[in-house]
N, C-alpha and C positions, 0 to 999 in steps of 0.2 A: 390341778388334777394329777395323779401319782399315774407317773409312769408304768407302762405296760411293754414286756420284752415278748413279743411272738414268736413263738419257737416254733418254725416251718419245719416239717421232717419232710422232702422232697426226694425221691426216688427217680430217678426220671426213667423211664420204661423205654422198652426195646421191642420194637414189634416187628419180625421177618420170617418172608415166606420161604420155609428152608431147602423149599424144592422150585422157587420161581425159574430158575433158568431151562432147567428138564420140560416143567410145565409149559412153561413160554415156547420150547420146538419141539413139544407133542403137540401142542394146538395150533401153531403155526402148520404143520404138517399134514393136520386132520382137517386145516380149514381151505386147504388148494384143490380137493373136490368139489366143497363149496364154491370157490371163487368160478372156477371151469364150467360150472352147471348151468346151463343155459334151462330158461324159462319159455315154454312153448306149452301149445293146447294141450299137446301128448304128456307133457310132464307134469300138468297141472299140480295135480293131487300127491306128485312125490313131491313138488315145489313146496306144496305147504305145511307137508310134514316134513321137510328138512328147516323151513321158517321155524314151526313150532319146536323145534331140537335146538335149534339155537339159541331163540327167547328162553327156553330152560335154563338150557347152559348159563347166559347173562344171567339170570336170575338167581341163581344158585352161586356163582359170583358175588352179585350186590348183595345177598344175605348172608354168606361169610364177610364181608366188611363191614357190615351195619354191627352183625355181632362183637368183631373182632374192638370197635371201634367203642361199642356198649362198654365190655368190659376194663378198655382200658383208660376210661372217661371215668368209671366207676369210683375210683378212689378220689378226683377233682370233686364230683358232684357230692361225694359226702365233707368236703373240707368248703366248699361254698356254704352248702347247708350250715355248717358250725359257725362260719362266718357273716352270713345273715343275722344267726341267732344273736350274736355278741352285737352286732350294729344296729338290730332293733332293742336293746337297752339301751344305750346310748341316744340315740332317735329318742324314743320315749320320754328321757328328761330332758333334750337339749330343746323339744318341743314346747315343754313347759316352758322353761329359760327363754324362749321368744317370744310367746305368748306374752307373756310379761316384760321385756322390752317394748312391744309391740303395743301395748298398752300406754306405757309412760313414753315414747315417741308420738302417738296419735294425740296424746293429754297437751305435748308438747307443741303440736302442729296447731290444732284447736287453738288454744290460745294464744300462739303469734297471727294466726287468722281472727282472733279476734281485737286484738292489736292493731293489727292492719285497717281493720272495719272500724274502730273506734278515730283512728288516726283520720281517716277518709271524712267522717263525720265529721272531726273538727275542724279541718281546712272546708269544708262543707264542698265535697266532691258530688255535684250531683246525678253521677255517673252508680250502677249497680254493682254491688260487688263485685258478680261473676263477670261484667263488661270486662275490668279492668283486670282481675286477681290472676295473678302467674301462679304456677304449680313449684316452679322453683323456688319461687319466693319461701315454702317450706325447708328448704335446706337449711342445715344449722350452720352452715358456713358463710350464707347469705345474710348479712348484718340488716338490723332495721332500720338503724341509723340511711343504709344506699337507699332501702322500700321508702322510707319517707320522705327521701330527694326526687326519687322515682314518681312518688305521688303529688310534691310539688309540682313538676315539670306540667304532670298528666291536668293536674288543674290551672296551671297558667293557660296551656294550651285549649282546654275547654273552653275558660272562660272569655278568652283573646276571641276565639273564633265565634261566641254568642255574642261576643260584644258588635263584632263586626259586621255579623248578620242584622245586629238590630239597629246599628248605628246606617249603614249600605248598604242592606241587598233590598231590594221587593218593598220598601217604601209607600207604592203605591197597592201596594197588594198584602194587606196582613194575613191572609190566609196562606197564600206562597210561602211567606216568611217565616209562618208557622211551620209547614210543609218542609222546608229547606233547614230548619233548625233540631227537627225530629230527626232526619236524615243524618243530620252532622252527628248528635249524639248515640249516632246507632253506629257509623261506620268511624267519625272521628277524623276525617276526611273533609275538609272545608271546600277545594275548592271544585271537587267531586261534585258533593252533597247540592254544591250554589247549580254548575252546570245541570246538571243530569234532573233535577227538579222544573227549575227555569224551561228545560227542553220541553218534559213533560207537559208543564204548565200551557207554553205555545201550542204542542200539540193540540190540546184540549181545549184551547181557546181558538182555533182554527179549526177545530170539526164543527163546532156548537155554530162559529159564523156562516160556515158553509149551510150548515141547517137553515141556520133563519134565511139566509139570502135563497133558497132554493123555496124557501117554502111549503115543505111537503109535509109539516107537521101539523097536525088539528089540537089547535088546544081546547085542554080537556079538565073540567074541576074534579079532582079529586080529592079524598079524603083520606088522611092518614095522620095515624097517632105515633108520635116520636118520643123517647126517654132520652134525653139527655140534660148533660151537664151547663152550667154558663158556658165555658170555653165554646161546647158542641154545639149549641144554639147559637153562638156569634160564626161560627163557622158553616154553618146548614146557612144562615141569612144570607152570607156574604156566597158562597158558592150559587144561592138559587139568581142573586143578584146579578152572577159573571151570566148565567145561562139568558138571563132573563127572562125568567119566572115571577111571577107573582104568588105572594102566598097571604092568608090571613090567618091572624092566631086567636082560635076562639079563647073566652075566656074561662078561665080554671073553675071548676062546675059541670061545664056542660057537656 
C-alpha cells in the first residue's frame, strides 16, 4: 500500500483571563460580606436572595468556560471529523479483506476438523467428537501429526479402562457394569466412574432390602406398556429381578 505523509498544521492556542488577578480581589473582596453573614429567622428572606446572587454569579462563570472551551475545541473537532472520514475508507476495504481471510481460515479449520473425525473413526474411537475435540486443536501451528498421538493415547486409555470394567468390575451384576461403563465414557475417569456407581448401586440395594424386611408394601398387579430396545429389556428384567418383582410378558398381539 503507497505510503501516505499527513501534514498536521497544529497551532497550539493560548487561552488567558487578562484581568484574572483584579477579578480574583474584587471578588475575594465582595465575597467577606458573604462570608460574615449570619443566617437567622430575621434574615431569612435576605439569606436567599444573596443565595440566589451567587448561584448567578457561579453560573455566569461556568457559562464563560463552557463557551470559552466550545471555541477552542472548535478547530480539533473539525480535524477528528476529517479524520474519521479518511479511516472509514480504509475500514470499508480492510473489512472486505477479512471477510475473505475469514472465509478461507474457517474452510481451513472445517477440514482439519474433519481430519480429525475421520482419524477418530479409523482407530474406531468410540468416544463423540465433541467428548473429546479441543478448540485449539484448530491452530495452524498445532501439527496433526501431536492430534493423532493425542487421539492414540485417548483410545488406548478408553479401551484399557472397558476392558477392565469387563474383565473386573460387577461380574455378578451386568447391569452395574453397564451402569459403571456409561459412566466411564461420559466422565473418562475409571476409578471415579467404578466407586461412585458401585456406592449408588449399595445404596439402592439397601433401601429395596429394608422394604421387603419392613414389609409395608401391598403388592399390587399392574399393567404397563414399555418401548424399548434389547439392551433396555435385559436391563428392566434384571433391575425388576434386584427388587424382586415379578413381571409377565404378554405376547406380541394383544
Amino acid at each position: 500500500m503507497a505510503q501516505f505523509k499527513l501534514e498536521n498544521k497544529v497551532e497550539v492556542g493560548k487561552i488567558t483571563l487578562a484581568n484574572f488577578e483584579q477579578i480574583k480581589k474584587d471578588l475575594t473582596t465582595s465575597l467577606e460580606e458573604y462570608k460574615t453573614f449570619k443566617v437567622t429567622p430575621e434574615t431569612y428572606v435576605e439569606a436567599k436572595s444573596k443565595k440566589a446572587a451567587l448561584n448567578n454569579f457561579e453560573k455566569t462563570l461556568n457559562n464563560a468556560k463552557k463557551d470559552v472551551k466550545k471555541q477552542y475545541m472548535l478547530p480539533y473537532d473539525n480535524f477528528e471529523l476529517q479524520m474519521k472520514e479518511l479511516m472509514g475508507l480504509v475500514s470499508e476495504v480492510s473489512e472486505t479483506i477479512n471477510e475473505g481471510v475469514k472465509q478461507l481460515d474457517d474452510a481451513a479449520k472445517n477440514a482439519k476438523r474433519l481430519e480429525i473425525e475421520m482419524f477418530a473413526n479409523e482407530i474406531k474411537l468410540i468416544l463423540p467428537l465433541d467428548k473429546y475435540y479441543k478448540q485449539e486443536w484448530e491452530n495452524k501451528t498445532y501439527k496433526i501429526e501431536t492430534i493423532h498421538d493425542e487421539l492414540l493415547q485417548l483410545k488406548a486409555q478408553v479401551d484399557d479402562g472397558l476392558r477392565y470394567i469387563t474383565n473386573s468390575v460387577a461380574n455378578d451384576d451386568l447391569m452395574l457394569k453397564a451402569r459403571i461403563k456409561e459412566r466411564f465414557l461420559e466422565t473418562l475417569n475409571l476409578l471415579s466412574s467404578i466407586e461412585e456407581e458401585t456406592q449408588k448401586h449399595k445404596e439402592a440395594a439397601s433401601f429395596i432390602k429394608e422394604l421387603n424386611e419392613n414389609n409395608q408394601l401391598e403388592s399390587k398387579d399392574i399393567e404397563v406398556i414399555l418401548t424399548v430396545n434389547e439392551k433396555q429389556w435385559y436391563q428392566v428384567q434384571t433391575f425388576l429381578k434386584t427388587i424382586g418383582a415379578k413381571m409377565t410378558k404378554k405376547k406380541e398381539g394383544n
